[in-house]
C-alpha positions as CSV (number, residue, x, y, z in Angstrom):
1,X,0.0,0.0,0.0
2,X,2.7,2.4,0.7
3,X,4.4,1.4,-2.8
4,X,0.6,2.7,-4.2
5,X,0.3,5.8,-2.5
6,X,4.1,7.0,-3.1
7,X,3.9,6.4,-6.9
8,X,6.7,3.8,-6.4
9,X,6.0,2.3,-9.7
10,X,8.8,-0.7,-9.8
11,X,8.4,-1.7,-6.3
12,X,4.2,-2.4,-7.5
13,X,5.2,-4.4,-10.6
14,X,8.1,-6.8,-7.9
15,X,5.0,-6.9,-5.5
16,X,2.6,-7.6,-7.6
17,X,4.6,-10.2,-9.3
18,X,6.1,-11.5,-6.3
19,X,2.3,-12.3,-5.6
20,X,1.3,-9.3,-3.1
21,X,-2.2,-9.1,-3.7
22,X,-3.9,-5.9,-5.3
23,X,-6.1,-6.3,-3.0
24,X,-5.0,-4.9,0.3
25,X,-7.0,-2.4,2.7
26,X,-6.8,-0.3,5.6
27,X,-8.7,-0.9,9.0
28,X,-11.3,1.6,7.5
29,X,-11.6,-0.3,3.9
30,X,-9.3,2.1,1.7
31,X,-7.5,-0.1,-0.6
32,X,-4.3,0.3,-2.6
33,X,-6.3,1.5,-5.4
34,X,-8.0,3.7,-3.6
35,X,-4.9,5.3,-2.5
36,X,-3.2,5.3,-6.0
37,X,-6.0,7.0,-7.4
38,X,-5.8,9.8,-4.9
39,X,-2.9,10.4,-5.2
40,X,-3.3,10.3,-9.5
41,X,-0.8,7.8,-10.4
42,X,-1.9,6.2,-13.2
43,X,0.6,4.2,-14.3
44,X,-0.1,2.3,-10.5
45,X,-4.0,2.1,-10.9
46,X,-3.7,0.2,-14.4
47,X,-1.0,-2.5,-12.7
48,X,-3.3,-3.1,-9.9
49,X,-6.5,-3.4,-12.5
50,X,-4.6,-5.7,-14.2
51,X,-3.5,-8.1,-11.5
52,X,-7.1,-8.2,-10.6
53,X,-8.3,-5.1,-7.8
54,X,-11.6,-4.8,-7.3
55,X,-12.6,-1.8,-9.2
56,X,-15.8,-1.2,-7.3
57,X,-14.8,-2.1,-3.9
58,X,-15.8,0.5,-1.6
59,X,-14.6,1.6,1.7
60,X,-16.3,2.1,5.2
61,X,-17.8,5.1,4.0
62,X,-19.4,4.0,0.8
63,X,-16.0,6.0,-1.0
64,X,-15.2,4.0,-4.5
65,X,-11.6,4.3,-6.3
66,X,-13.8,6.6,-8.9
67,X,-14.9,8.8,-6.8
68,X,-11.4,9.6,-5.3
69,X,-9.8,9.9,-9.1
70,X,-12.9,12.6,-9.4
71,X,-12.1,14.4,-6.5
72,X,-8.6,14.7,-7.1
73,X,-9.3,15.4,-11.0
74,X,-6.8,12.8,-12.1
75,X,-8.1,12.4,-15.4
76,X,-5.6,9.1,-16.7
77,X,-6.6,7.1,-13.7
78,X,-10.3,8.1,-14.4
79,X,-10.2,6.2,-17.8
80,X,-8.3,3.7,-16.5
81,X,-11.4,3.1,-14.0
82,X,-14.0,3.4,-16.3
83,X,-11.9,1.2,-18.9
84,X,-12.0,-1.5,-16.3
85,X,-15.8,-1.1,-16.0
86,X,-16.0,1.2,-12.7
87,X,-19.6,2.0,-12.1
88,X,-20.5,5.7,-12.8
89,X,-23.7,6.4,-10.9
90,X,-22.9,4.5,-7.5
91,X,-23.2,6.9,-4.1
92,X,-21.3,7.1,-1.2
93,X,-22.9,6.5,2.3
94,X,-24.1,10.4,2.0
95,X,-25.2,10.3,-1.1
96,X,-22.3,12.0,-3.1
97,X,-21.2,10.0,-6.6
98,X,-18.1,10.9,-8.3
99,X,-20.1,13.3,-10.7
100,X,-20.2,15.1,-7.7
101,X,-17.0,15.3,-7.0
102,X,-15.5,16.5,-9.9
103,X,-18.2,18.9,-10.5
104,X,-17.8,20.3,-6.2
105,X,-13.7,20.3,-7.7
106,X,-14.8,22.3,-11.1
107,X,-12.6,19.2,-12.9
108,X,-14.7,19.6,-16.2
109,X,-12.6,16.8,-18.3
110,X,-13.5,14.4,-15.8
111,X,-17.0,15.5,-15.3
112,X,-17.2,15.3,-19.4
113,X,-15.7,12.0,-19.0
114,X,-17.8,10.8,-16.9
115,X,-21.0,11.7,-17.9
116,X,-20.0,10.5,-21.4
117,X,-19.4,7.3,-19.7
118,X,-23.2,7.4,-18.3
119,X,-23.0,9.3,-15.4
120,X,-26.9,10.6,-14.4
121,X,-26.4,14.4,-13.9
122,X,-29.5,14.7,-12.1
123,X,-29.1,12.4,-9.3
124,X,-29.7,14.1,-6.0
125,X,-27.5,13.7,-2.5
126,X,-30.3,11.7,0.1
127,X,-32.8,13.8,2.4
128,X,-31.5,13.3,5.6
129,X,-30.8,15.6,8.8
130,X,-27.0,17.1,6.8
131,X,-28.4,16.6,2.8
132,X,-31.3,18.2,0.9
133,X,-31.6,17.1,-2.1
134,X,-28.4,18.3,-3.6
135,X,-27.3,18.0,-7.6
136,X,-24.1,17.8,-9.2
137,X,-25.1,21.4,-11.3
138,X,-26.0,22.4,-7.7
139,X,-22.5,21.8,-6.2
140,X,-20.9,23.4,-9.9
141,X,-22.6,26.3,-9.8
142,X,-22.0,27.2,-6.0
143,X,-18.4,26.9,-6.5
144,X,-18.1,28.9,-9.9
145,X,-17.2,26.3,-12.2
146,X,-18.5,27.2,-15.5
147,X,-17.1,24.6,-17.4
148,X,-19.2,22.0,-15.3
149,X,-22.2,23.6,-15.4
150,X,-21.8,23.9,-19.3
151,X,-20.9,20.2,-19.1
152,X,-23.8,19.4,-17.3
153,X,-26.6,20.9,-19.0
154,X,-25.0,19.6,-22.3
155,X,-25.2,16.3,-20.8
156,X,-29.2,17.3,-20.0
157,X,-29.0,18.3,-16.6
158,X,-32.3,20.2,-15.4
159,X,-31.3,24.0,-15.0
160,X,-34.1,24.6,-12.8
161,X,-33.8,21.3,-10.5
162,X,-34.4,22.2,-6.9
163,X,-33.3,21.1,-3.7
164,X,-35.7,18.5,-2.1
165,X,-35.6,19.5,1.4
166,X,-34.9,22.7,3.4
167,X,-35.1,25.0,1.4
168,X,-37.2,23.1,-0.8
169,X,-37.0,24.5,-5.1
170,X,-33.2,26.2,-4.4
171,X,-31.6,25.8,-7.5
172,X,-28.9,26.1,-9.7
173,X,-29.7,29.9,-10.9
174,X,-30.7,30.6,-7.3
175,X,-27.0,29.0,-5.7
176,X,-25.3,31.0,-8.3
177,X,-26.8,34.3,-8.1
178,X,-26.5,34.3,-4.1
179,X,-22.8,33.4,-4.8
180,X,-21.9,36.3,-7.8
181,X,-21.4,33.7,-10.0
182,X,-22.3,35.5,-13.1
183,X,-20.6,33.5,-15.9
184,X,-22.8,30.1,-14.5
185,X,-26.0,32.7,-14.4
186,X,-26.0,33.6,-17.9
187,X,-25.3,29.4,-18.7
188,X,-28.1,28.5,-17.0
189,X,-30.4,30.9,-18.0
190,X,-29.2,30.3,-22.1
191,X,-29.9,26.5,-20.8
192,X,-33.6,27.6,-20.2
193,X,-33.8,28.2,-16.7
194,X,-36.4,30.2,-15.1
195,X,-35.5,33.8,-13.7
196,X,-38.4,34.4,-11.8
197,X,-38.5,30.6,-10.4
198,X,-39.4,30.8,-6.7
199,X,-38.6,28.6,-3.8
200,X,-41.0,27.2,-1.2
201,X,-39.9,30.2,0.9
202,X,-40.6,32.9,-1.7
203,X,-36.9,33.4,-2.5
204,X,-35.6,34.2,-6.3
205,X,-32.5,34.4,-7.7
206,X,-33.3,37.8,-8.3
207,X,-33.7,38.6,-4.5
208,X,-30.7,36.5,-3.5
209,X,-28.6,38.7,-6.0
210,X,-30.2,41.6,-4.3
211,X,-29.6,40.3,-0.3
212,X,-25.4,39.8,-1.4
213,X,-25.1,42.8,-3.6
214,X,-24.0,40.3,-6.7
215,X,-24.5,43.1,-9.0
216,X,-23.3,41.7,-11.8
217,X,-25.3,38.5,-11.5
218,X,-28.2,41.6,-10.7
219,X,-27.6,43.3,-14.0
220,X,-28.2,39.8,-16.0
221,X,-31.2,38.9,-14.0
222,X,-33.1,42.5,-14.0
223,X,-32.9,41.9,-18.4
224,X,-34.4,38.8,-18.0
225,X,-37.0,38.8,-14.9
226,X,-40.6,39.8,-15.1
227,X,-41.3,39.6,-10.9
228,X,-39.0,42.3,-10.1
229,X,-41.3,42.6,-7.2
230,X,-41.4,38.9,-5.6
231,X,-42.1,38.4,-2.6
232,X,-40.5,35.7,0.6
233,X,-43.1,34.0,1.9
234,X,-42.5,35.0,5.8
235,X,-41.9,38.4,5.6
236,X,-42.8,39.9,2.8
237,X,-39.7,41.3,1.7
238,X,-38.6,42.4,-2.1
239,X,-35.6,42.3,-4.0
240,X,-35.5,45.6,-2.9
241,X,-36.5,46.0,0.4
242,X,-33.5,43.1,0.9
243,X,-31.1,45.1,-1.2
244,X,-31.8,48.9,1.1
245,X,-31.9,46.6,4.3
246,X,-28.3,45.2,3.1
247,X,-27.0,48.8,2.3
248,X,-26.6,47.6,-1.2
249,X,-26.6,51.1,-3.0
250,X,-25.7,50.3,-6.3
251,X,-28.1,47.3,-6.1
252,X,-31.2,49.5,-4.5
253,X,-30.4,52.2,-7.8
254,X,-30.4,49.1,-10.1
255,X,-33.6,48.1,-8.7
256,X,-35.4,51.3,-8.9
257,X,-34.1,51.7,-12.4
258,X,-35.5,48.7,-13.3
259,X,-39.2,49.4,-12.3
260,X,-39.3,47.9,-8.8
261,X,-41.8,49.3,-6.4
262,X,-40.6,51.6,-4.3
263,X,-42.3,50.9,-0.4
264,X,-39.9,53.0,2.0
């Protein structure tokens, strides 16, 4: 195992010859594979494929071989799983596949790769007391990564997928526009999503935009919306109400500009 996670290359082919099997784990199930992978050496996780490690075996946590090449963006020892027949779409024990994880990473060649190889891009994390529902396009789009979300909704991902708990209807557009994430705003709208899509609680992309002071994610949205004067649900607040409350200036000008309803 140590050979694996070093990258020693000719100590694995002696071992492995010398009839060390490629199948050795940790006390918490991470394997040798598992530890080449995260560590991207390639060369390693095709030696230990071919000597017969379990591709799929997972660890105590649910954690896959593929998932760790995802997360670490290692895009050789992602083909050389998925060559060996890895299985795309299976979750760890919260819920996270390795779509996730390269998309969470903003790794776009393996998220491409991936979902070229099958990969579901609208499989949700579990609805449990930490998870609510949460997508791969989701986990992109909070984290900026352009490239994935583009991937993604190539791939057919649902721009306007919401989360399943919580805040029940968060989206993509939503996650983005509360973050200032204006390059994966304008992708998802061009993908078709909604701009005036609420969520159970009343809250838009628009007035997330509005509550951060994202004014360039503002400026896209206010060309695009039609509810500049939305509502949330509990306490009746608008766009611009949030955006004054918040101090926004530029954002509370914008808004006015745009035809909101001014309610001092």
């Amino acid at each position: 195992m140590i050979s694996s996670e070093n990258g020693f290359v000719v100590c694995v082919t002696k071992l492995l010859a010398a009839g060390a099997s490629p199948n050795q784990f940790d006390k918490g199930g991470t394997s040798t594979l598992h530890l080449a992978c995260q560590k991207g050496h390639a060369t390693i996780v095709a030696e230990l494929l071919a000597a017969g490690a379990e591709v799929d075996h997972a660890d105590d946590h649910g954690r896959t071989a593929l998932m760790d090449a995802s997360n670490t963006g290692s895009l050789t020892c992602l083909k050389e799983m998925l060559e060996a027949g890895a299985a795309v779409n299976t979750a760890q024990s919260d819920g996270t596949t390795a779509l996730m994880h390269a998309s969470l990473r903003g790794h776009a060649v393996c998220v491409e790769a991936l979902l070229n190889a099958g990969a579901m891009p609208d499989l949700h994390t579990p609805v449990d007391n930490d998870e609510h529902g949460t997508t791969a396009l989701m986990m992109a789009s909070a984290n900026g990564h352009v490239l994935c979300v583009e991937a993604l909704l190539k791939a057919g991902a649902k721009p306007d997928e919401g989360m399943q708990a919580g805040d029940i209807g968060l989206n993509a557009l939503m996650i983005a526009s509360s973050c200032g994430h204006a390059l994966c705003v304008e992708a998802l709208l061009k993908a078709g999503a909604n701009p005036d899509a609420a969520a159970s609680d009343g809250y838009t992309a628009l007035i997330y935009a509005s509550i951060n002071g994202q004014v360039s994610c503002l400026e896209i949205l206010l060309n695009v919306c039609t509810e500049i004067d939305a509502a949330i649900v509990n306490d009746g607040m608008t766009a611009l109400m949030k955006a004054r409350k918040n101090e926004h200036a530029v954002c509370v000008e914008m808004l006015l500009s745009a035809g909101a309803k001014d309610c001092k």
